[in-house]
DOSE-489705 format. One line per 8 residues: their letters; for each residue x, y, z of N, C-alpha, C. Coordinates in Angstrom, 3 decimals, decimal comma, always signed. Layout:
N
A	X/Y/Z/X/Y/Z/X/Y/Z | ... .
***
This chain:
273
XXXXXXXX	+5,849/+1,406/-8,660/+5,080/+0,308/-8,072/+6,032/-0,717/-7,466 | +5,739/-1,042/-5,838/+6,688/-2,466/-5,408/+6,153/-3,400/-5,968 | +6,976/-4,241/-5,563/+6,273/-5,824/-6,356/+5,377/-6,580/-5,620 | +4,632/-5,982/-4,214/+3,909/-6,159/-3,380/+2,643/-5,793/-4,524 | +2,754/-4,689/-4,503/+1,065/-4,054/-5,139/+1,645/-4,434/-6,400 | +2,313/-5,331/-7,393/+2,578/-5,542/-8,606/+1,846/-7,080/-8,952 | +2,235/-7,932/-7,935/+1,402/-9,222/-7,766/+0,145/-8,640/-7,679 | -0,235/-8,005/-6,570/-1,736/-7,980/-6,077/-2,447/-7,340/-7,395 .
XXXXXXXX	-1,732/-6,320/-8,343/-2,513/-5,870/-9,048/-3,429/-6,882/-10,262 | -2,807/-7,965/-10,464/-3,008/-9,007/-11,679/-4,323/-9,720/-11,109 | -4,285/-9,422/-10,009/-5,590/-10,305/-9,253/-6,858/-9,437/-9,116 | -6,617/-8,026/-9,346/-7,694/-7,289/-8,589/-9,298/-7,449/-8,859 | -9,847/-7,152/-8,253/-11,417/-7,468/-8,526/-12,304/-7,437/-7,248 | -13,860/-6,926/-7,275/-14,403/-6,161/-6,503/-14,277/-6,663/-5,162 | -13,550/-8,331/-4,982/-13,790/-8,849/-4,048/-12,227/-8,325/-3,152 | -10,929/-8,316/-3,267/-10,382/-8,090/-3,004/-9,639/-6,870/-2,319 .
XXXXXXXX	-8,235/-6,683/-2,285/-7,910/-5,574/-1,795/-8,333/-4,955/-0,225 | -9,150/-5,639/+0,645/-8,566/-4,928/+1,573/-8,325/-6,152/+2,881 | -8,503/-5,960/+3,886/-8,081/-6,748/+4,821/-8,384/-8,660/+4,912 | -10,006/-8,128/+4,199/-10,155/-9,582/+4,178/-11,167/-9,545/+2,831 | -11,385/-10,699/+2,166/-12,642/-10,642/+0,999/-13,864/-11,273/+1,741 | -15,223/-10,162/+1,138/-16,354/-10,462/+1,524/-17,186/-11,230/+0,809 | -17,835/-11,889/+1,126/-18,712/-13,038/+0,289/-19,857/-13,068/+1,354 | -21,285/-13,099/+0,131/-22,477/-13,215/+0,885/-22,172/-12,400/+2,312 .
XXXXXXXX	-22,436/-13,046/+3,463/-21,821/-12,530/+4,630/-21,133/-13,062/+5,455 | -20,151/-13,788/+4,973/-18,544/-14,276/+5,437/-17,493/-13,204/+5,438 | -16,321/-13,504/+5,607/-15,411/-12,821/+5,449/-14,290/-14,171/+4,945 | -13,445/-14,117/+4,533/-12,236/-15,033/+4,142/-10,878/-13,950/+4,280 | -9,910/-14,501/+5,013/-8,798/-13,361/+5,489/-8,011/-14,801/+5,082 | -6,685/-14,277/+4,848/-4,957/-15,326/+4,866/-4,251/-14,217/+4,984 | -3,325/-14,706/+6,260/-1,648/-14,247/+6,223/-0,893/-15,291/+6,495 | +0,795/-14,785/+6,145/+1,793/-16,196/+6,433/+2,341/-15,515/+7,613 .
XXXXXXXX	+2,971/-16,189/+8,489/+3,862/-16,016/+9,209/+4,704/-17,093/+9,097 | +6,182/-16,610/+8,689/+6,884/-17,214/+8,505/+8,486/-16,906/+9,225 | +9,016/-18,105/+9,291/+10,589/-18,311/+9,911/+11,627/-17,205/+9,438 | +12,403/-16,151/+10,352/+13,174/-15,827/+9,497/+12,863/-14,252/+8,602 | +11,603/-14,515/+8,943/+10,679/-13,399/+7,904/+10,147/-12,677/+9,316 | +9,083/-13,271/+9,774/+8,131/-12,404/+10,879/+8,588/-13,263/+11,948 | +9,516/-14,098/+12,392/+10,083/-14,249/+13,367/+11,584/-15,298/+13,552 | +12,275/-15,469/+14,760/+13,539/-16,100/+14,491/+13,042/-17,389/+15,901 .
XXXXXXXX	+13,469/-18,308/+15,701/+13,156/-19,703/+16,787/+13,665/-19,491/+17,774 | +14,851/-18,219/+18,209/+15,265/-18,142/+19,161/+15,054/-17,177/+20,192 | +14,093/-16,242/+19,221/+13,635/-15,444/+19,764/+11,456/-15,479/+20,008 | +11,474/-16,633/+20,193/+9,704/-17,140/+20,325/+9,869/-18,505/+21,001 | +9,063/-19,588/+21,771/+9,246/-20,411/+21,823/+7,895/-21,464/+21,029 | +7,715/-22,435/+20,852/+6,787/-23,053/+19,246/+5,136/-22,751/+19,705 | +4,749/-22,127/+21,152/+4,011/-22,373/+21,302/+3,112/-21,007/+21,559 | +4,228/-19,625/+21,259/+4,090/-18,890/+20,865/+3,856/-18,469/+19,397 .
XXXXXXXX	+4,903/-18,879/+18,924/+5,096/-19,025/+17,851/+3,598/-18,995/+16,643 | +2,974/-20,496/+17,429/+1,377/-20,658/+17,051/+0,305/-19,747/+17,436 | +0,638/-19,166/+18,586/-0,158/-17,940/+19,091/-0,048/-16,736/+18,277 | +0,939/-16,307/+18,055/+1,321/-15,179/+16,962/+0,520/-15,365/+15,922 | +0,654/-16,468/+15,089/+0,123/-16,727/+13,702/-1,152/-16,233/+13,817 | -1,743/-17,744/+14,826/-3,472/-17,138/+14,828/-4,047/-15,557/+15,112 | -3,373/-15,334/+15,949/-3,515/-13,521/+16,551/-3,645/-12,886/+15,167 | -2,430/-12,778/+14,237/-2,589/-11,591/+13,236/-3,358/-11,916/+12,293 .
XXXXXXXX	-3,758/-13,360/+12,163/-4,825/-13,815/+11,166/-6,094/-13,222/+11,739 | -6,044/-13,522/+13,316/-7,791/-13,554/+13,518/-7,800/-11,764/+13,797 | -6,569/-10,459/+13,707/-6,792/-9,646/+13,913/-7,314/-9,100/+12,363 | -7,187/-9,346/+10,733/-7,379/-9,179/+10,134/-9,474/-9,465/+9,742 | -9,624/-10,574/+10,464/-11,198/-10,733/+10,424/-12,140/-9,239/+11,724 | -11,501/-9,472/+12,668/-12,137/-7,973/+13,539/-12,394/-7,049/+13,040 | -11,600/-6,469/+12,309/-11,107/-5,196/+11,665/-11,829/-4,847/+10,181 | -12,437/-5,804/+9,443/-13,534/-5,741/+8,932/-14,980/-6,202/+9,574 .
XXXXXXXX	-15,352/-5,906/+10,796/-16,429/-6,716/+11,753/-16,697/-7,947/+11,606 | -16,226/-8,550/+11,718/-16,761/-10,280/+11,406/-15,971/-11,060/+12,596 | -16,123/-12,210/+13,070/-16,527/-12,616/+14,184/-15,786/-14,037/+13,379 | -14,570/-14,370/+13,961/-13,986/-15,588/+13,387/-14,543/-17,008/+13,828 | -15,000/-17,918/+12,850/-15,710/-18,935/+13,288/-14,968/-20,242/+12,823 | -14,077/-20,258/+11,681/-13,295/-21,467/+11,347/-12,135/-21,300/+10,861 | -11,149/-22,280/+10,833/-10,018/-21,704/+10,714/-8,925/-23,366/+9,787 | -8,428/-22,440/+8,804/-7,774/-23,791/+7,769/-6,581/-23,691/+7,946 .
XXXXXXXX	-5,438/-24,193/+8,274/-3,834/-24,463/+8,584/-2,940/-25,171/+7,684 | -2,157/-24,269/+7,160/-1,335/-24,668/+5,862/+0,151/-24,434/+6,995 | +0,769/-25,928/+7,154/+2,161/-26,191/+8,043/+3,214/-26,050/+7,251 | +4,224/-25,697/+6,827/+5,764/-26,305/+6,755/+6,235/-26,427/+7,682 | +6,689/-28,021/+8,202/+7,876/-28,244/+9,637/+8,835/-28,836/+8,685 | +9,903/-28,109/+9,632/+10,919/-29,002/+9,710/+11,006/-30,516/+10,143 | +11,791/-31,533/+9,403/+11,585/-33,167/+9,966/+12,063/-33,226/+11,113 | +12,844/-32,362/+11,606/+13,665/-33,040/+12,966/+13,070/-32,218/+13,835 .
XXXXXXXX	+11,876/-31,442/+13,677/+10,562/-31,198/+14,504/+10,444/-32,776/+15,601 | +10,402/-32,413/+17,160/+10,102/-34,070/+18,178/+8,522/-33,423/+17,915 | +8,149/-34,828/+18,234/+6,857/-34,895/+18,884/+6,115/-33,768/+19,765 | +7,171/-33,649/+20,904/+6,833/-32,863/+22,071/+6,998/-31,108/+21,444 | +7,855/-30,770/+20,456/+7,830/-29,842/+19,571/+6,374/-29,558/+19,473 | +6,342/-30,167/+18,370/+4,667/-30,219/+17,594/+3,577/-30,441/+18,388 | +3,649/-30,539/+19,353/+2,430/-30,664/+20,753/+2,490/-28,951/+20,964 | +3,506/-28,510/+20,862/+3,557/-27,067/+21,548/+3,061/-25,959/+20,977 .
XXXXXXXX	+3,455/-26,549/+19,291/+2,747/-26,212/+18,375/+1,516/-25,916/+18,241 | +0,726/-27,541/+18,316/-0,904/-27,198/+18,118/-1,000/-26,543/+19,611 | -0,792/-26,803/+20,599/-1,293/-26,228/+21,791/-1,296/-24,751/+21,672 | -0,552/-23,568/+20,745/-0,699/-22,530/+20,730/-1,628/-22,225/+19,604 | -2,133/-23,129/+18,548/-3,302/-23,516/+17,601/-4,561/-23,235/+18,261 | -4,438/-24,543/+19,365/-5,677/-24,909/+19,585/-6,210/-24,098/+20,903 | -5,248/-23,468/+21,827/-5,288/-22,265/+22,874/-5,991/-20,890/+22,327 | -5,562/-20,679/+21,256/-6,062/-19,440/+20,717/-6,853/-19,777/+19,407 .
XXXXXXXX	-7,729/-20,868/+19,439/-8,671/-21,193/+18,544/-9,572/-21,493/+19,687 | -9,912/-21,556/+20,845/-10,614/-21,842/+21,641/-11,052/-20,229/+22,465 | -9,866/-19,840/+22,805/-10,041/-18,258/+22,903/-11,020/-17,520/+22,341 | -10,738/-17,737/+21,035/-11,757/-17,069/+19,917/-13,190/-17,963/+19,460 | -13,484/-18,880/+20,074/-14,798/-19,286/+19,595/-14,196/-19,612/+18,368 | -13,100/-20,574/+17,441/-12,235/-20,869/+16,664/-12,558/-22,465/+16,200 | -13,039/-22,809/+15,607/-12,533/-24,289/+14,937/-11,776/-24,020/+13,908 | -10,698/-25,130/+14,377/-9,943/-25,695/+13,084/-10,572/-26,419/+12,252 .
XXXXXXXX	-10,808/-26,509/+10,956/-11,522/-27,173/+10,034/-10,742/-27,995/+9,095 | -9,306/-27,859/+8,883/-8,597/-28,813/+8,167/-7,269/-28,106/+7,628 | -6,816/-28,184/+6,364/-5,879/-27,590/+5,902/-4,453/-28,598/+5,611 | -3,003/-28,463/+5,249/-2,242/-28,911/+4,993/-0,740/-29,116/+5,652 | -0,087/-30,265/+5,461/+0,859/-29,799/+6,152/+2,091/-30,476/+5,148 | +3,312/-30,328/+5,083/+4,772/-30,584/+3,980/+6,150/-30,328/+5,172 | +6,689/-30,868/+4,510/+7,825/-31,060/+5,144/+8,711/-29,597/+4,664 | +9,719/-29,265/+5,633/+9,889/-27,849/+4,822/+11,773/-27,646/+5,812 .
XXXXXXXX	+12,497/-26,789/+5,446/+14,046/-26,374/+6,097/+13,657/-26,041/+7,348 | +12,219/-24,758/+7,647/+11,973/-24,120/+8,416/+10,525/-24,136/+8,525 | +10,657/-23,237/+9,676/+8,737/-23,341/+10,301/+8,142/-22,043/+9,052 | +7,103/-22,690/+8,298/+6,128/-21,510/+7,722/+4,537/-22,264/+7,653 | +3,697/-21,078/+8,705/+2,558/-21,081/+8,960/+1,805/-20,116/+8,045 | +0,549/-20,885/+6,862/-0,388/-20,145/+6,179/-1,386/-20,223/+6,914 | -2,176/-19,081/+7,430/-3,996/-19,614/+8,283/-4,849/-18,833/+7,443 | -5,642/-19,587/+6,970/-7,080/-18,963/+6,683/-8,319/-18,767/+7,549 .
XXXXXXXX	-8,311/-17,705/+7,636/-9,805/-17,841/+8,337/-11,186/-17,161/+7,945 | -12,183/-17,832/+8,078/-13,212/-17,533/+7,338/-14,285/-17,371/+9,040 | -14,514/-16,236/+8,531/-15,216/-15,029/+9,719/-16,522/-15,056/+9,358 | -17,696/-14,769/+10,513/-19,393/-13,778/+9,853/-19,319/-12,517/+10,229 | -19,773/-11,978/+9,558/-20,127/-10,332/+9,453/-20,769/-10,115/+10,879 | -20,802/-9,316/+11,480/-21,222/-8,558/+12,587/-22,032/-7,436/+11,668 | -23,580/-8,070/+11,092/-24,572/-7,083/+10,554/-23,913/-6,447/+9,341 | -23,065/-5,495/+9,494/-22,114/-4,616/+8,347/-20,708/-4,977/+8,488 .
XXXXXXXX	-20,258/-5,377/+7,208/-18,793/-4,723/+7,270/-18,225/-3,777/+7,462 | -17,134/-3,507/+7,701/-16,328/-2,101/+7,721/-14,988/-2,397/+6,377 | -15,202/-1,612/+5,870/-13,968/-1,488/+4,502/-12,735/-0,789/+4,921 | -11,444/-0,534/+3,807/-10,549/+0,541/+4,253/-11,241/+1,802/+3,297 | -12,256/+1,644/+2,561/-12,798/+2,271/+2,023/-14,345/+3,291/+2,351 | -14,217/+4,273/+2,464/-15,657/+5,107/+2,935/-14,869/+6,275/+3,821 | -13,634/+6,686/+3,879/-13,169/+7,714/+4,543/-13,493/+9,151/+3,461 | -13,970/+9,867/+4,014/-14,607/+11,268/+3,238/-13,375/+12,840/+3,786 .
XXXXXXXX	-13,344/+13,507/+2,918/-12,746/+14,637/+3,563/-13,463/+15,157/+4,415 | -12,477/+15,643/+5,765/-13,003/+16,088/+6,616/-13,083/+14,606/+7,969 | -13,369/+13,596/+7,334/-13,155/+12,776/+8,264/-12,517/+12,836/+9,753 | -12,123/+12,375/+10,768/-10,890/+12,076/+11,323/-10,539/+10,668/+11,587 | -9,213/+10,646/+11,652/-8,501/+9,672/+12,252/-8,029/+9,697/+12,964 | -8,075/+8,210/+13,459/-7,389/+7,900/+14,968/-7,124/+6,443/+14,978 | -5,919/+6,318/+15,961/-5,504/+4,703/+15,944/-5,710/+4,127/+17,472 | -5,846/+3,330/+17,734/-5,672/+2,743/+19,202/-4,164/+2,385/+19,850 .
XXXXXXXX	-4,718/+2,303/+21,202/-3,389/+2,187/+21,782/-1,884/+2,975/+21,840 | -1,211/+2,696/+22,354/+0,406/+3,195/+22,382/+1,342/+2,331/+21,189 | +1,424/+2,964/+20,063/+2,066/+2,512/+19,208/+3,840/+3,000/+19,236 | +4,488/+1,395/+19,058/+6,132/+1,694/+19,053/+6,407/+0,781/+19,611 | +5,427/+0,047/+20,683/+6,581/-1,364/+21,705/+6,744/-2,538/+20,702 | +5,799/-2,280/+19,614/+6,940/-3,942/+18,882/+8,346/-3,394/+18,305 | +8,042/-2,303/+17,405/+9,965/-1,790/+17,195/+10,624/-2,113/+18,404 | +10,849/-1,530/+18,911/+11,110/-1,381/+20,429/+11,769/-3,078/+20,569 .
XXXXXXXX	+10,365/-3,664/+21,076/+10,816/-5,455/+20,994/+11,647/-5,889/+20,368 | +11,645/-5,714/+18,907/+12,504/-6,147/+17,970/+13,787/-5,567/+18,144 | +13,771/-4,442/+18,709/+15,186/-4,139/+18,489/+16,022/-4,399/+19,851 | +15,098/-4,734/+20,709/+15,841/-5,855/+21,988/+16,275/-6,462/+21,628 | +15,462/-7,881/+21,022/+15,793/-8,677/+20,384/+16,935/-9,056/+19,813 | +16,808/-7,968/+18,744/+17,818/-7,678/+17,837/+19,627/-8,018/+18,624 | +19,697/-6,945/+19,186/+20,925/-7,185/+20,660/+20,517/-7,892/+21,402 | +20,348/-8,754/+21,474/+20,159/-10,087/+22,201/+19,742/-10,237/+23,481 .
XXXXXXXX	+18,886/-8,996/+23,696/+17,865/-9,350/+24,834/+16,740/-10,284/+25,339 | +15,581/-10,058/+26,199/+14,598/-10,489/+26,270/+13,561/-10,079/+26,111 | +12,074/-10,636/+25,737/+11,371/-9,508/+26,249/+10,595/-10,586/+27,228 | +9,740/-10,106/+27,718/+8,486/-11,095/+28,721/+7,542/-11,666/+27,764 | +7,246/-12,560/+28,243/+5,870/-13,418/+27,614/+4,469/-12,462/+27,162 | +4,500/-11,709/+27,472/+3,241/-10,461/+27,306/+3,433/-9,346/+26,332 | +4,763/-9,453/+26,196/+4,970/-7,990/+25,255/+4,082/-8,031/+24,021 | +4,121/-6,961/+23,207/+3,427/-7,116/+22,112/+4,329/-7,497/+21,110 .
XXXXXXXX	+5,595/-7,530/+21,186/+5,719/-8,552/+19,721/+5,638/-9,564/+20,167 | +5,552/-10,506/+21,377/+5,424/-11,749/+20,937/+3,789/-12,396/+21,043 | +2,992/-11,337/+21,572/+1,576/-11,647/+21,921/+1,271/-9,985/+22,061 | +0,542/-10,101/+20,835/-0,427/-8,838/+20,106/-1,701/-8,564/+21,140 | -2,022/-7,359/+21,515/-3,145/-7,620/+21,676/-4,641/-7,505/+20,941 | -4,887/-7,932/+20,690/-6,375/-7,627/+19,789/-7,566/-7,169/+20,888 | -8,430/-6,196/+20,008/-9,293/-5,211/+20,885/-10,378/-5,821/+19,991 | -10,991/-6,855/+20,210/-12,675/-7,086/+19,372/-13,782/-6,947/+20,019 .
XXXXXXXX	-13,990/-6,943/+21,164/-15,212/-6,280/+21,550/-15,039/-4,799/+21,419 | -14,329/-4,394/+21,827/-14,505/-2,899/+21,225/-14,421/-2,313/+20,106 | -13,969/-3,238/+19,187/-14,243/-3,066/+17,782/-15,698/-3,300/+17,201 | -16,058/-4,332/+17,792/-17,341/-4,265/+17,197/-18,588/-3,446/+18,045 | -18,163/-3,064/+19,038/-19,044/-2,188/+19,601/-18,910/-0,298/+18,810 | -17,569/-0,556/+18,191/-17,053/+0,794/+17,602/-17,825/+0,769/+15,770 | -18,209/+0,181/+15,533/-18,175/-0,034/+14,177/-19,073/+0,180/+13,355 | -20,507/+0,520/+14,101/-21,521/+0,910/+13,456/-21,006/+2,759/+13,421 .
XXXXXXXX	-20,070/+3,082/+14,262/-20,121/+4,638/+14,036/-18,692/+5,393/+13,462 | -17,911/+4,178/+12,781/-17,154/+4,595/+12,155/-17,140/+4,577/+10,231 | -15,901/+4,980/+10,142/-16,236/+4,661/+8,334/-15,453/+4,169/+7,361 | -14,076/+3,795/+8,224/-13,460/+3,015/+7,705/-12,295/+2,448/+8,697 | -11,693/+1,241/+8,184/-10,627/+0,698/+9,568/-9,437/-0,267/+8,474 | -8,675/-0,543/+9,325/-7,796/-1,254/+8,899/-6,931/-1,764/+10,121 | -5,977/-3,056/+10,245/-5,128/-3,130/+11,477/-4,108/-2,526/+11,176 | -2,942/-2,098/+12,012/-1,450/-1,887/+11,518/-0,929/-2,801/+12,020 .
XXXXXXXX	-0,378/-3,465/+10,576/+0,715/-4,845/+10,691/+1,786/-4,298/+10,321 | +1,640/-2,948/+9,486/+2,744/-2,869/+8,382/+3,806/-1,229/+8,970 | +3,002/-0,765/+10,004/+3,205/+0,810/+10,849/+2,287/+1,548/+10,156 | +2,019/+2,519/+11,166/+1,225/+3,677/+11,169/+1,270/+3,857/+9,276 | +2,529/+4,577/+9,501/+2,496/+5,310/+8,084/+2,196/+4,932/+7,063 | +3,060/+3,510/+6,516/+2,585/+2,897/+5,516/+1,196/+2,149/+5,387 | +0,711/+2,052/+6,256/-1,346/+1,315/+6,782/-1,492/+2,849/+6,193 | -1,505/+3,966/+6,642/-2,154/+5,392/+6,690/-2,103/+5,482/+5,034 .
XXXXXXXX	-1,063/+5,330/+4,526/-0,983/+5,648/+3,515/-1,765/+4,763/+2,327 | -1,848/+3,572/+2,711/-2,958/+2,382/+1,876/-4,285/+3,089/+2,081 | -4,471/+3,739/+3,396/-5,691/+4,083/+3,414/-6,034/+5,060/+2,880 | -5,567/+5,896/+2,968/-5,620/+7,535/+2,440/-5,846/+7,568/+0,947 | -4,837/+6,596/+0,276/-4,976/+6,234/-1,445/-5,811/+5,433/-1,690 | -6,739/+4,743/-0,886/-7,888/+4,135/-1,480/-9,288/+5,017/-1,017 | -8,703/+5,940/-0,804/-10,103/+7,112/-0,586/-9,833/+8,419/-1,061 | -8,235/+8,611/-1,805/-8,119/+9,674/-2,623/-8,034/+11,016/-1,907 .
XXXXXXXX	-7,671/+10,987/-0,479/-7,258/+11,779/+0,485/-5,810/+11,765/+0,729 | -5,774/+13,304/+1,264/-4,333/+13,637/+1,669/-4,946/+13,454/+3,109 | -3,694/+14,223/+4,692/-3,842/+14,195/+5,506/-3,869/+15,676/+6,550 | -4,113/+15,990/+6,972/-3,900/+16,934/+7,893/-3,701/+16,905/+9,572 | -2,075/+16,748/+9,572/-1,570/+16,183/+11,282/-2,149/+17,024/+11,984 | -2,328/+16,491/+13,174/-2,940/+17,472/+14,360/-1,718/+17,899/+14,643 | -0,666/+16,447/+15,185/+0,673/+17,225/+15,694/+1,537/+15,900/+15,265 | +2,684/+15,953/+16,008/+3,932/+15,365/+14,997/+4,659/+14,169/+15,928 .
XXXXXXXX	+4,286/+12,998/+15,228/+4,607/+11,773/+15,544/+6,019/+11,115/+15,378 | +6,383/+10,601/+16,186/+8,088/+10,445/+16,213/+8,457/+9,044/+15,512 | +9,349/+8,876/+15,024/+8,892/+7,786/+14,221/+9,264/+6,470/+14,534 | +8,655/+5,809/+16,233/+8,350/+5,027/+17,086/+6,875/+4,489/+16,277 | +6,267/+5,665/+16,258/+4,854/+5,379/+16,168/+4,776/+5,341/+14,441 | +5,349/+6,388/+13,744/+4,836/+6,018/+12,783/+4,909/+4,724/+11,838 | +6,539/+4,103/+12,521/+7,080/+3,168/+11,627/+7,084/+1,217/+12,349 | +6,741/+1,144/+13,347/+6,699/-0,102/+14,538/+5,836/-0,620/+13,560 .
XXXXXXXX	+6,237/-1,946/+13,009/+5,040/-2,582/+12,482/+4,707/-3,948/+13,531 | +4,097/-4,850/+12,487/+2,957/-5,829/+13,702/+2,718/-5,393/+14,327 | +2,034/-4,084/+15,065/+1,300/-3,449/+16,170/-0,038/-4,354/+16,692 | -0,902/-4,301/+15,611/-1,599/-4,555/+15,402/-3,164/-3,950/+16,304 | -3,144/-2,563/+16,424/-4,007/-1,978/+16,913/-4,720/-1,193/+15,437 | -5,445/-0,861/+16,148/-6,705/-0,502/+14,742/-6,623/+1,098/+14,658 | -6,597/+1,372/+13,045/-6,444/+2,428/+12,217/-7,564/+2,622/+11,142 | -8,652/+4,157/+12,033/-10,034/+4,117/+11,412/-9,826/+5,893/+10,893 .
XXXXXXXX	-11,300/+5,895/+10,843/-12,005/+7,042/+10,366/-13,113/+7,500/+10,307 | -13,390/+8,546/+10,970/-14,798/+8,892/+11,608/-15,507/+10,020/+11,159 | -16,641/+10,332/+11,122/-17,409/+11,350/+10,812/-16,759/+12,568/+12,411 | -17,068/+13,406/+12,478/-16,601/+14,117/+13,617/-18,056/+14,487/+14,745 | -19,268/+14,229/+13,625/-20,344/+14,159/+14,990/-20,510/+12,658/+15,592 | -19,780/+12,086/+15,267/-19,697/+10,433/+16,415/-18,482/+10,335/+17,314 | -17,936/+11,607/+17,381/-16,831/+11,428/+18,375/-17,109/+11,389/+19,664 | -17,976/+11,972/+20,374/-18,309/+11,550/+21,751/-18,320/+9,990/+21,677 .
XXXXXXXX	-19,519/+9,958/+20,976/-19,862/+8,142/+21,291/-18,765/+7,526/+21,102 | -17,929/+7,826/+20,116/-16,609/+6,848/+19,641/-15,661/+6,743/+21,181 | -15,598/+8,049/+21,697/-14,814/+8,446/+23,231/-15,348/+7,410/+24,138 | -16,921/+7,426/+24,221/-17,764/+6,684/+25,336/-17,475/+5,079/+24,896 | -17,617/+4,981/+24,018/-17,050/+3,451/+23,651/-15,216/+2,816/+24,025 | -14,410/+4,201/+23,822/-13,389/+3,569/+23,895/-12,695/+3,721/+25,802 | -13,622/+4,565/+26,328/-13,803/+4,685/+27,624/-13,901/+3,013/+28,683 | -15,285/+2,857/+27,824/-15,656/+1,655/+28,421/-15,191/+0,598/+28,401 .
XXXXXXXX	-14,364/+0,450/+27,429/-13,644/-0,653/+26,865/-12,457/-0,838/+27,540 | -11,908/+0,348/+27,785/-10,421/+1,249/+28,364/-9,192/+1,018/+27,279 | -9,619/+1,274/+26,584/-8,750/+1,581/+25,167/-8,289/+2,972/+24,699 | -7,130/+3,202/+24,775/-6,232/+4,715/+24,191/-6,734/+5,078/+23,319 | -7,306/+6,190/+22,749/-8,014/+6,586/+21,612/-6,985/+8,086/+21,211 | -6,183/+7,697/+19,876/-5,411/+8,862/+19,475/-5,912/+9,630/+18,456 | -6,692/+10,674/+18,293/-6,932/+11,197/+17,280/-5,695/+12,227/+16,506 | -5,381/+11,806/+15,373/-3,894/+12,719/+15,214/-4,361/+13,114/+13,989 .
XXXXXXXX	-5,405/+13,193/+13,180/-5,589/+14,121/+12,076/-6,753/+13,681/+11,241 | -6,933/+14,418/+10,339/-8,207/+14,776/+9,617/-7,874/+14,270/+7,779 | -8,539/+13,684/+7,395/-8,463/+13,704/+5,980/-8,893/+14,873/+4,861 | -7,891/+15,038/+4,521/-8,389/+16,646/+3,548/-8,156/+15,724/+1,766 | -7,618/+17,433/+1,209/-8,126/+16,850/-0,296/-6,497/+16,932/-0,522 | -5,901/+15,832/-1,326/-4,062/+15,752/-1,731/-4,268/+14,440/-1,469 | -2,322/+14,161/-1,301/-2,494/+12,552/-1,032/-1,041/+12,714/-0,159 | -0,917/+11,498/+0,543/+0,031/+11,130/+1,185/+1,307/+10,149/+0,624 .
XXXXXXXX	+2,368/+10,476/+0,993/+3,301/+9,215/-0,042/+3,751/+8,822/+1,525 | +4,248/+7,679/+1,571/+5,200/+6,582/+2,600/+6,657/+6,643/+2,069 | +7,450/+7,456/+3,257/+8,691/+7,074/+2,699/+9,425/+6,718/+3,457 | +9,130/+5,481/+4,139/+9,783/+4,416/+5,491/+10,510/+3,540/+4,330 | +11,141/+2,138/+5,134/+11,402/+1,175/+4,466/+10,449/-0,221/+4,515 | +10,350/-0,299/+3,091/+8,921/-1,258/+2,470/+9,250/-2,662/+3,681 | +8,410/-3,232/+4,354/+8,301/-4,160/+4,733/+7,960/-5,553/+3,999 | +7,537/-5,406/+2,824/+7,474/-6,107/+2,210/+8,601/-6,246/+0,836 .
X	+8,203/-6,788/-0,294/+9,296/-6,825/-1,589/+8,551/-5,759/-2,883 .
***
């Protein structure tokens, strides 16, 4: 056991464990993005920076169908943060809280070495949820999009490149209308923050399935985390419609394998502790 699923285990309970907790018909999601951790100041500028945060928060409410409606902001700045800093700040807050049909509703802020952003956001259900839970043998899976350009990014980065204002590590794209147009005919989802493999593998062990590859993924795709494109599971008589949906939308639809009976292990390096 990491010490990821070692914390989480002391907490567990029916509400928890997957992307976001459901209540009545809310949703409540938190992630951190933090300095150093999920990004470096020299490689974002602050107003990105704020764009990022909200993105992987509000991609965690989609992905169980729910429809983000308010949003709570837990700050650490640095003091020698200017003014004109912290303008750039909320402006990537309040840009992509407006985007999304988003209020800010309140939250905290402390003085801190470095930038660390907590967001909560509390979502409504779109009719049903979607769990990482309800994948059946026989299922299939499939992920969206071209997975690998945030590795990729990062490892520009890394050697001291650039990337453009659009790439996906520094601006994710999130697919929510087509998620929620996808969602009454799937059976289970999750985002990949963490890569293919290790998301695949959370999923697979909370439905007690092994996998069966169609064909063989290079490990661009399996291992690129913050992607943040969506990782489901389908009955196999909703695959047209699932096609006609992701048609319309114009979204990459990869089907790369089937859930059978075994299990899958992850043997990348843990992104987390």
């Amino acid at each position: 056991m990491n010490k990821e699923d070692f914390v989480i285990k002391a907490f567990l309970n029916e509400k928890n464990g997957d992307d976001g907790a459901i209540i009545d018909n809310w949703c409540f999601s938190k992630d951190l993005f933090c300095e150093n951790v999920h990004f470096k100041r020299k490689w974002l500028n602050l107003e990105q920076i704020a764009t990022k945060a909200m993105l992987v928060n509000i991609s965690d409410a989609i992905v169980m169908n729910a429809r983000p409606k308010y949003a709570l902001l837990g700050l650490a700045l640095p003091k020698n943060l200017s003014f004109d800093e912290i303008k750039a700040l909320q402006k990537g807050f309040l840009k992509t809280a407006k985007k999304f049909d988003i209020k800010i509703i309140g939250g905290d802020t402390i003085s801190n070495d470095k930038i660390d952003i907590s967001i909560t956001i509390i979502s409504k259900i779109e009719k049903n949820a979607v769990f990482r839970k309800g994948l059946k043998k026989g299922h299939l899976l499939a992920y969206t999009g071209e997975l690998g350009q945030s590795l990729k990014g990062l490892e520009i980065l890394q050697n001291g490149g650039i990337l453009s204002s659009n790439h996906r590590f520094i601006k994710p794209k999130l697919r929510a209308e087509f998620f929620y147009e996808l969602a009454p005919f799937i059976s289970c989802a999750m985002d990949i923050s963490d890569g293919l493999s290790k998301d695949l593998s959370r999923l697979l062990a909370q439905n007690k399935c092994g996998i069966l590859w169609f064909r063989k993924l290079d490990n661009y795709i399996l291992y690129s985390g913050e992607e943040y494109e969506i990782l489901f599971g389908f009955d196999e008589k909703n695959r047209k419609i699932i096609e006609q949906i992701a048609k319309k939308h114009r979204v990459k639809l990869n089907i790369f394998g089937k859930a059978v009976k075994g299990k899958y292990e992850f043997s990348g390096r843990e992104h987390h502790f």
